[in-house]
C-alpha positions as CSV (number, residue, x, y, z in Angstrom):
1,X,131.4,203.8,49.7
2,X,130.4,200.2,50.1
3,X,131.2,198.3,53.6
4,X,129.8,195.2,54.5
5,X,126.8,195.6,52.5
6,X,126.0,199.2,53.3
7,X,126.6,202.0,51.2
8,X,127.8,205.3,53.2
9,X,126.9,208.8,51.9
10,X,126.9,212.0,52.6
11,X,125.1,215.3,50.6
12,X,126.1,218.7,51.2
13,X,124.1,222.2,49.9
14,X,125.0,224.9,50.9
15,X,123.4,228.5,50.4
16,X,124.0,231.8,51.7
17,X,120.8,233.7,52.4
18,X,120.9,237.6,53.0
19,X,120.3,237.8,57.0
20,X,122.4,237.2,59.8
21,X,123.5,234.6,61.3
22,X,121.7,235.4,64.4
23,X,118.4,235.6,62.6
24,X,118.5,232.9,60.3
25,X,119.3,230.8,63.4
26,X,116.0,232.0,65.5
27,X,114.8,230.6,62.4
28,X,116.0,227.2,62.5
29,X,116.1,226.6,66.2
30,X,112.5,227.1,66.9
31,X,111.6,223.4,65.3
32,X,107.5,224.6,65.4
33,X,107.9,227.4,63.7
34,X,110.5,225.9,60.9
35,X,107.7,223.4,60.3
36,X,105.0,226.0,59.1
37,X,107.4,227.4,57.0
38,X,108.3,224.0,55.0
39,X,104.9,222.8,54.9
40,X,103.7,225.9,53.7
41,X,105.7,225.5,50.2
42,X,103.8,223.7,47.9
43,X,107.3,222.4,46.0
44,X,108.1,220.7,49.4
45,X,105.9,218.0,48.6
46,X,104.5,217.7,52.7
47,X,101.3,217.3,53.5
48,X,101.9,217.9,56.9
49,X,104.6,218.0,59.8
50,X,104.0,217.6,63.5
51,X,106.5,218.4,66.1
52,X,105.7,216.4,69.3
53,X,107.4,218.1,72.4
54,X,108.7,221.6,73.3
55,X,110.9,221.6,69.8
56,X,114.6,221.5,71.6
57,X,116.4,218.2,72.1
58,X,114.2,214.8,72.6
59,X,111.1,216.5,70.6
60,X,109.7,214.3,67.6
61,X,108.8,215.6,64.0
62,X,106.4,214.0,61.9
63,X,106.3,214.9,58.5
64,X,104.1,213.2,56.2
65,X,104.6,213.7,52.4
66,X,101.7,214.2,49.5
67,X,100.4,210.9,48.1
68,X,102.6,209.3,45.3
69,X,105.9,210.1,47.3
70,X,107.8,207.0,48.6
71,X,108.5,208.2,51.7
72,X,105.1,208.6,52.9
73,X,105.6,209.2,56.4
74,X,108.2,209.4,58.9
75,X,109.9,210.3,62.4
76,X,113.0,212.4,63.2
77,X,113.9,213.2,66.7
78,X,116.0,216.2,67.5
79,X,119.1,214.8,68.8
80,X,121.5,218.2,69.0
81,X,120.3,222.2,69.4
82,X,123.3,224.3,69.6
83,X,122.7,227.7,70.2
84,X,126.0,228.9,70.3
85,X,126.9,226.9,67.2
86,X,124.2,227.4,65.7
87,X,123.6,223.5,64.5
88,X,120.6,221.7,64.8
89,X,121.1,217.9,64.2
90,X,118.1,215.4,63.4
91,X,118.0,211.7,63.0
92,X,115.0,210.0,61.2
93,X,114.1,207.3,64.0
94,X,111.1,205.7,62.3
95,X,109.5,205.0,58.9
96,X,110.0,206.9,55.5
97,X,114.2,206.2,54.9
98,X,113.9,203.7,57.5
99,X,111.1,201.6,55.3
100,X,113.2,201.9,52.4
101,X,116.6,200.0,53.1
102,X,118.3,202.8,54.8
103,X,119.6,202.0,57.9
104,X,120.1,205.7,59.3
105,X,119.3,209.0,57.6
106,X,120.7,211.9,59.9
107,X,120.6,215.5,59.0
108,X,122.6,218.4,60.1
109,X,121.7,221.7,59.8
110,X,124.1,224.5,60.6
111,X,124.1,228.4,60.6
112,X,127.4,230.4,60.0
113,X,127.9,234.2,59.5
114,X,129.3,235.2,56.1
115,X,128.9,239.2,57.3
116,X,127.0,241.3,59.1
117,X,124.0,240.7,57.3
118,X,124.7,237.4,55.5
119,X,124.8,233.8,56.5
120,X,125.7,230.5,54.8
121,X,123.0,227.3,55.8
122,X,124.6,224.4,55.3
123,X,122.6,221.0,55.7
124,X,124.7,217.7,55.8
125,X,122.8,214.8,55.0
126,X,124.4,211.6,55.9
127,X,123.0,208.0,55.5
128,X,123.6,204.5,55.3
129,X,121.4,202.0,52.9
130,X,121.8,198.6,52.8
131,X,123.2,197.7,49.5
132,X,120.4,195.9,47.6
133,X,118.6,199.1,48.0
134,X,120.5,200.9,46.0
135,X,118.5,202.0,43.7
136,X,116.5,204.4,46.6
137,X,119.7,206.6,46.7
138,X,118.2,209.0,44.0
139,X,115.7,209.7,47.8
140,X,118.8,211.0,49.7
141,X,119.0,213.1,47.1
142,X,115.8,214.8,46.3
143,X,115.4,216.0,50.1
144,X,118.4,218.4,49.2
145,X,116.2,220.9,47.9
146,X,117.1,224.5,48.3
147,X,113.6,225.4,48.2
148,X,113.8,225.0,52.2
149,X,116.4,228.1,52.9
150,X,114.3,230.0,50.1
151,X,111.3,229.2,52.2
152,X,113.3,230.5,55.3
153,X,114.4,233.4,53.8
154,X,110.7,234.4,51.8
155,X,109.6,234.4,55.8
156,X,112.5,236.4,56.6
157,X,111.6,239.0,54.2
158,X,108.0,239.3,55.3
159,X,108.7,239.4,59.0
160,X,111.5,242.2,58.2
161,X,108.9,244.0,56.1
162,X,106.2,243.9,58.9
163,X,107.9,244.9,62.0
């Protein structure tokens, strides 16, 4: 939706991953350990992420991507950590979207129970881009790979498998 030379959009994925709730949110609330595990896929395309501060609200994530992606670097700062909701909610504050005529790239991630041992992640991705940069939609896009609740739930398996 176009309004006064922005374009609005919002990306949904959702994907259910065989765990709980409870620990696919320990998971995805601990912000230094869910950057090892997305850095550590090589489909992810990172080179490297950086999480400045304790992880909770306020902390800073620097994720910088593998040469040739357009993105090359940017900031997100954790703006919401709901345990009892299990949503985490990130806003990129500087570079990559920023640098590419997006105006505000924010990202929710949330955790809900499907059963006792299944959970449905959801990630909302929701943006605004100035219209004569248009064309850098297809980025929004690309960064809603499933490959990261795969990546969550390969860790899953090995931590089960090892306790």
């Amino acid at each position: 939706m176009a309004t006064g030379g922005l374009i609005r959009g919002e990306q949904i994925i959702s994907v259910d991953i065989p765990f709980s709730a409870s620990k696919v949110w320990e998971v995805y609330a601990n912000t230094h350990q869910l950057a090892q595990i997305f850095k550590s896929v090589p489909a992810s395309g990172f080179k490297d992420i950086q999480v400045v501060g304790d992880g909770g609200v306020g902390s800073h994530i620097i994720v910088t991507f593998k040469p040739g992606n357009p993105l090359k670097q940017f900031r997100e700062t954790v703006m919401i950590l709901d345990h009892q909701r299990k949503v985490k909610e990130v806003e990129v504050t500087e570079g990559g979207f920023l640098n590419l005529g997006f105006t505000s790239f924010h990202t929710r991630f949330q955790i809900l129970p499907k059963g006792p041992d299944m959970a449905t992640v959801t990630k909302i991705m929701r943006y605004n881009v100035r219209e004569d940069s248009a064309a850098n939609l297809s980025l929004a896009s690309a960064n809603d790979n499933p490959y990261q609740v795969e990546a969550v739930e390969a860790f899953l398996n090995g931590s089960s498998t090892s306790n």
